[in-house]
C-alpha atoms as one frame of an Amber mdcrd trajectory, in Angstrom:
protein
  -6.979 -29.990  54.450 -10.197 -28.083  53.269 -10.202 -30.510  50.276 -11.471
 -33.256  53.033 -13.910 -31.657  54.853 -15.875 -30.733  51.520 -16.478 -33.966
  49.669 -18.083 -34.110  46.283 -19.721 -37.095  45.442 -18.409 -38.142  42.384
 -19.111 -42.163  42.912 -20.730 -43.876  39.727 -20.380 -40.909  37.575 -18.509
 -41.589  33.740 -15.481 -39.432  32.612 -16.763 -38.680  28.722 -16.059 -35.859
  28.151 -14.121 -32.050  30.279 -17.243 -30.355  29.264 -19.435 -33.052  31.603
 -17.817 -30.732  34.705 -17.922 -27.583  36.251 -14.755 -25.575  36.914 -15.470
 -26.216  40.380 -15.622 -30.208  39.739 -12.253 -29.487  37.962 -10.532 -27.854
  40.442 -11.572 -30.665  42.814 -10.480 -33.296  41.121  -6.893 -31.808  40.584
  -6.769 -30.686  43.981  -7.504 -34.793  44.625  -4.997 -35.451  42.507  -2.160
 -33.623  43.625  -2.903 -35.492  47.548  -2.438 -38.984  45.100   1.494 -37.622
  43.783   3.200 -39.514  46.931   1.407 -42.915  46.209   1.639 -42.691  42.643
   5.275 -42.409  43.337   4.851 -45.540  45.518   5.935 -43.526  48.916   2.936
 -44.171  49.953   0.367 -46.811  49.715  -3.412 -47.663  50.757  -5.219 -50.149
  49.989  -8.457 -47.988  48.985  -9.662 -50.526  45.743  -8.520 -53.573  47.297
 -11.208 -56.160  45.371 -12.486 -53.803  42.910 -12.026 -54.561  39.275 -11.147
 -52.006  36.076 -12.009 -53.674  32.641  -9.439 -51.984  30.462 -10.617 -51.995
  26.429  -8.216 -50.623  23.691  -9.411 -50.725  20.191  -6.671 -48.505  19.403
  -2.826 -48.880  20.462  -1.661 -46.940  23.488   1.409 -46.760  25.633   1.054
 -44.150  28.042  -2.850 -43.976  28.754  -3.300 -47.691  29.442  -0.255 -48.221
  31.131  -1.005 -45.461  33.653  -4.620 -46.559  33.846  -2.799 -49.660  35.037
  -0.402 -47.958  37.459  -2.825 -45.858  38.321  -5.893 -49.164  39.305  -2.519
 -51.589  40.491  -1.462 -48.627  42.810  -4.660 -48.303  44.976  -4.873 -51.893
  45.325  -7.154 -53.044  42.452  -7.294 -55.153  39.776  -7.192 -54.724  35.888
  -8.638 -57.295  33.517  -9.055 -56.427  29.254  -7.280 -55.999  26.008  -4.865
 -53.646  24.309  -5.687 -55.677  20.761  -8.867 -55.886  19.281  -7.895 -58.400
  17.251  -8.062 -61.064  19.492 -11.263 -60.816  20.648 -14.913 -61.283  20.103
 -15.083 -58.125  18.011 -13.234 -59.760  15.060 -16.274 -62.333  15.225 -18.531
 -59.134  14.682 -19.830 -58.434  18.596 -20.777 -54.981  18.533 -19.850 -52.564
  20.889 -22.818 -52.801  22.784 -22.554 -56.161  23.688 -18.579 -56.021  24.813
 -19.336 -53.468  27.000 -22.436 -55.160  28.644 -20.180 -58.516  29.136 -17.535
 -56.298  30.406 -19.755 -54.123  32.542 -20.674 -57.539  33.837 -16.928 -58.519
  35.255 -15.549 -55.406  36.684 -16.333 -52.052  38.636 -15.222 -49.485  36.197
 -14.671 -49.397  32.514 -11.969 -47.449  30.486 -12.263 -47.296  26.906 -10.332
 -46.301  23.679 -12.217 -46.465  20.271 -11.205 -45.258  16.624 -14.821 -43.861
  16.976 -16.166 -40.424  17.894 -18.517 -40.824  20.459 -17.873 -44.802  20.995
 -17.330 -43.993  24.737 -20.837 -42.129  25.402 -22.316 -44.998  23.811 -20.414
 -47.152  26.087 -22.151 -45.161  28.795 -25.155 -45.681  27.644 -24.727 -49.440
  28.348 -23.092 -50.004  31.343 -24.065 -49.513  34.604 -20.489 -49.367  36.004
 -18.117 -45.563  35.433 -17.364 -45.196  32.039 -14.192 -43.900  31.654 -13.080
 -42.231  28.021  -9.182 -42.720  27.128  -9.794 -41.432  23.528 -12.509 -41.382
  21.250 -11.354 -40.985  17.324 -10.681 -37.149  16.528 -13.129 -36.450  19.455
 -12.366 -36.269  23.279  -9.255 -37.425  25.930 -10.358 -35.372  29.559  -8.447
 -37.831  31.459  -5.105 -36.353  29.247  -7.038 -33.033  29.969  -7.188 -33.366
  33.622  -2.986 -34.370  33.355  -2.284 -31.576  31.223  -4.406 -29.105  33.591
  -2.481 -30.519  36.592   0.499 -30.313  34.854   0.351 -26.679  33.709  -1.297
 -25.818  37.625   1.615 -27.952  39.145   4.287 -25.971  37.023   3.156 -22.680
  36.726   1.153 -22.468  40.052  -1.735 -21.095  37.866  -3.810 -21.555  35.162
  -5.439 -18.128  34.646  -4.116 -15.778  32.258  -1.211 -17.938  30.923  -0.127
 -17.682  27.673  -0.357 -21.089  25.918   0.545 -22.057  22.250  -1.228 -25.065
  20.962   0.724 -26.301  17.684   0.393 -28.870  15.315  -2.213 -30.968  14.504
  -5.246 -29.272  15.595  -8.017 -30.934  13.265  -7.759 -34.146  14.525  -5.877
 -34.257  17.689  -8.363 -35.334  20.698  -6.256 -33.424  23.542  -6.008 -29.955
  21.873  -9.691 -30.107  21.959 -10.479 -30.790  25.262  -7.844 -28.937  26.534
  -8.742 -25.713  24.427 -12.366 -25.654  26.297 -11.018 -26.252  29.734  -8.369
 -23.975  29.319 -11.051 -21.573  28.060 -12.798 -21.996  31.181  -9.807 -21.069
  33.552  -9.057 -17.504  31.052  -6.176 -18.618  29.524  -5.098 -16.431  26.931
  -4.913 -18.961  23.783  -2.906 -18.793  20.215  -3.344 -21.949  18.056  -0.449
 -22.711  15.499  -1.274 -24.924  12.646  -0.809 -25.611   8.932  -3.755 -23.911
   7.081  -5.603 -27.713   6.342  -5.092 -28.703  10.140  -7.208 -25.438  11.758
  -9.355 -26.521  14.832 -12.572 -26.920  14.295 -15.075 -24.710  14.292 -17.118
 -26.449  16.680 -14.095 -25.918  19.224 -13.532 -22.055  18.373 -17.183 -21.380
  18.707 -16.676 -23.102  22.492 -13.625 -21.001  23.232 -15.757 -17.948  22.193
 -18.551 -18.910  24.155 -16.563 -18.918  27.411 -14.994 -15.510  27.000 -11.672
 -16.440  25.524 -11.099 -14.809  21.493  -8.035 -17.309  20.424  -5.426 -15.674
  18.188  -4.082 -17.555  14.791  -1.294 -17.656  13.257   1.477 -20.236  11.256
   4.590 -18.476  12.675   5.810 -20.263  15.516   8.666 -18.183  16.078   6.538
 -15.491  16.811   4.259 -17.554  18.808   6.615 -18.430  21.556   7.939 -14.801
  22.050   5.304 -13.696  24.855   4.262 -17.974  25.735   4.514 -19.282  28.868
   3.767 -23.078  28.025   4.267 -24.175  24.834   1.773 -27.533  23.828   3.205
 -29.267  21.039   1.105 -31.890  19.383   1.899 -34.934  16.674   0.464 -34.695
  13.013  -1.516 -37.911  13.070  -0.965 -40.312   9.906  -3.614 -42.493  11.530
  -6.203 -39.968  11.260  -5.841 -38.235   7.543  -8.079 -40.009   4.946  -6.216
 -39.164   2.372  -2.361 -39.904   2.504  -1.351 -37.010   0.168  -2.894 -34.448
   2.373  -0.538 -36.186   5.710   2.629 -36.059   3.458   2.161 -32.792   2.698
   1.976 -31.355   6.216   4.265 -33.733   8.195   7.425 -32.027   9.650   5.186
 -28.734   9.104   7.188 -27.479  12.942   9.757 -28.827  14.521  10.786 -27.575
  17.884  14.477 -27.450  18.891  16.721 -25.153  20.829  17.082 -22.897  18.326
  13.768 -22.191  18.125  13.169 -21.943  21.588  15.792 -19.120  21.731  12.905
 -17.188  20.743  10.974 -17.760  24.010  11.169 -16.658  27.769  13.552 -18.780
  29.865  10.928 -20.622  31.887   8.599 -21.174  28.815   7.598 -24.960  29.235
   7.083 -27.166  26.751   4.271 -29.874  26.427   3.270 -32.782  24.805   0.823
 -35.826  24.931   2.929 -38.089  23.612   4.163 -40.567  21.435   6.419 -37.563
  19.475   8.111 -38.577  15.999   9.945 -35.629  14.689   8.157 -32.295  16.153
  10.578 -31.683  19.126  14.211 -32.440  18.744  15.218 -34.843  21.866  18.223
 -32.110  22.365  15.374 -30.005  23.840  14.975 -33.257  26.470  17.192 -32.021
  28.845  16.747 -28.506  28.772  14.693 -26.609  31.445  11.643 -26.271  28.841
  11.084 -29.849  28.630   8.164 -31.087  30.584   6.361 -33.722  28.827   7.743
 -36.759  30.615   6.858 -35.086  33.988   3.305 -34.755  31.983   3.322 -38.430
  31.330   3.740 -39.198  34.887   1.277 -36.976  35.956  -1.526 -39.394  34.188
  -0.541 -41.793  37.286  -2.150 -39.302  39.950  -4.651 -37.600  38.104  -5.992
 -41.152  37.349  -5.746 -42.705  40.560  -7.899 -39.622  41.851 -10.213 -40.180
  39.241 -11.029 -44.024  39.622 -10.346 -43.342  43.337 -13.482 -41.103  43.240
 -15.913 -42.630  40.625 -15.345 -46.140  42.201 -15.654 -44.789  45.379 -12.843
 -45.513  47.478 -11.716 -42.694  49.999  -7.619 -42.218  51.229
């Protein structure tokens, strides 16, 4: 494949943030990624990290992200060493940031990290001299989730360019919508966000949109949303992320997707989601053609294999 012959040299390089690469970067890394689908599967299997070493830090709970980091380091043949609870660790004594990730920088050849913090995982950077890898920084940036959910849409709709995706929900604070409205920004998606009037995105994240060419459309009316979508991205309202509990209770269950609503759409509209859901889609809609998001899930496997695969430095 042409994807061999022209390497990029991605060794040593941290994963902070989707705006750190180009589109062509992008497209290399999912092109990577989709060569990693038979392993990930375990139908394959090379031994490209044997020895190698991923210090896995969670300051904040995760299923799907650290267990396909896991997968993802276990598959090519390495070995993960860390946490998934603060609490039992040096941190509760008051170690700073700083000096877990030196110690950890210090056992292992790669580092993924989750933090309730914006910006915890470019300060990580900042003191390690192994790949930092972000899995989720506060409110802020997920490109690894980025990467999957670029994949995924590329995977399932052969195409990124000029799709019509819905992003719904919780837009102020959720991490993936954010990353994921840039990149898909980059690629010309056309782009309608869907949110209660106190969960808008940001500014910051319009203004980025904007700045690549791509004018997003508003609205609060799902139904009319979905009519012309072709990928539907649904996203949790966070409890863990509203200071104020009053302001949570009074947009929780704001949209709830089900099959009645998706009546409304075109019959291969696909619908997305990071993950963990609570109310927002209906499991009915689980087994209907639209439902993606566990394919999405798996999909972290690959797309992280290819990136620790690449910033470690191991070669299929």
């Amino acid at each position: 494949m042409l994807f061999f012959l022209i390497r990029m040299d991605f060794k040593g390089k941290d994963i902070i943030s989707i705006k750190d690469f180009s589109k062509k970067e992008i497209d290399y890394i999912l092109d990577y990624a989709k060569d990693m689908v038979r392993y990930a599967m375990g139908e394959k299997y090379k031994n490209v990290l044997g020895g190698k070493v991923l210090s896995s830090l969670f300051f904040e709970p995760s299923t799907r992200t650290r267990l396909s980091f896991e997968s993802a380091m276990n598959r090519l043949g390495g070995r993960v060493i860390g946490f998934s609870d603060p609490s039992g660790t040096s941190q509760k004594k008051g170690e700073s940031l700083a000096d877990t990730i030196r110690m950890a920088d210090s056992y292992s050849d790669a580092i993924v990290v989750r933090h309730p913090h914006e910006g915890a995982a470019r300060l990580a950077a900042e003191f390690a001299e192994v790949p930092v890898l972000n899995a989720g920084d506060g409110a802020g940036r997920h490109p690894t989730q980025c990467l999957l959910d670029l994949f995924t849409i590329r995977t399932e709709k052969k195409k990124i360019k000029k799709n019509k995706i819905v992003l719904l929900g919780d837009l102020k604070y959720g991490r993936t919508v954010h990353s994921l409205a840039y990149a898909l920004s980059l690629y010309g998606a056309e782009l309608t966000f869907v949110s209660p009037a106190s969960l808008k995105m940001p500014n910051e994240v319009i203004n980025e949109c904007k700045e690549l060419g791509i004018e997003p459309t508003y609205t609060s009316n799902i139904e009319k949303a979905i009519k012309d979508a072709d990928v539907l991205y649904v996203t949790r309202i966070q409890r863990e992320r509203f200071p104020d509990a009053e302001e949570y209770n009074r947009v929780v269950g704001a949209y709830k997707i089900d099959n009645n609503l998706l009546k409304n759409g075109k019959e291969n509209l696909i619908v997305m989601h990071p993950l963990p859901r609570v109310t927002e889609i209906n499991p009915e809609v689980d087994t209907t053609p639209h439902a993606i998001y566990f394919k999405q899930a798996f999909n972290g496997v690959p797309v992280r294999m290819a990136l620790l695969s690449l910033v470690i430095g191991g070669k299929l």
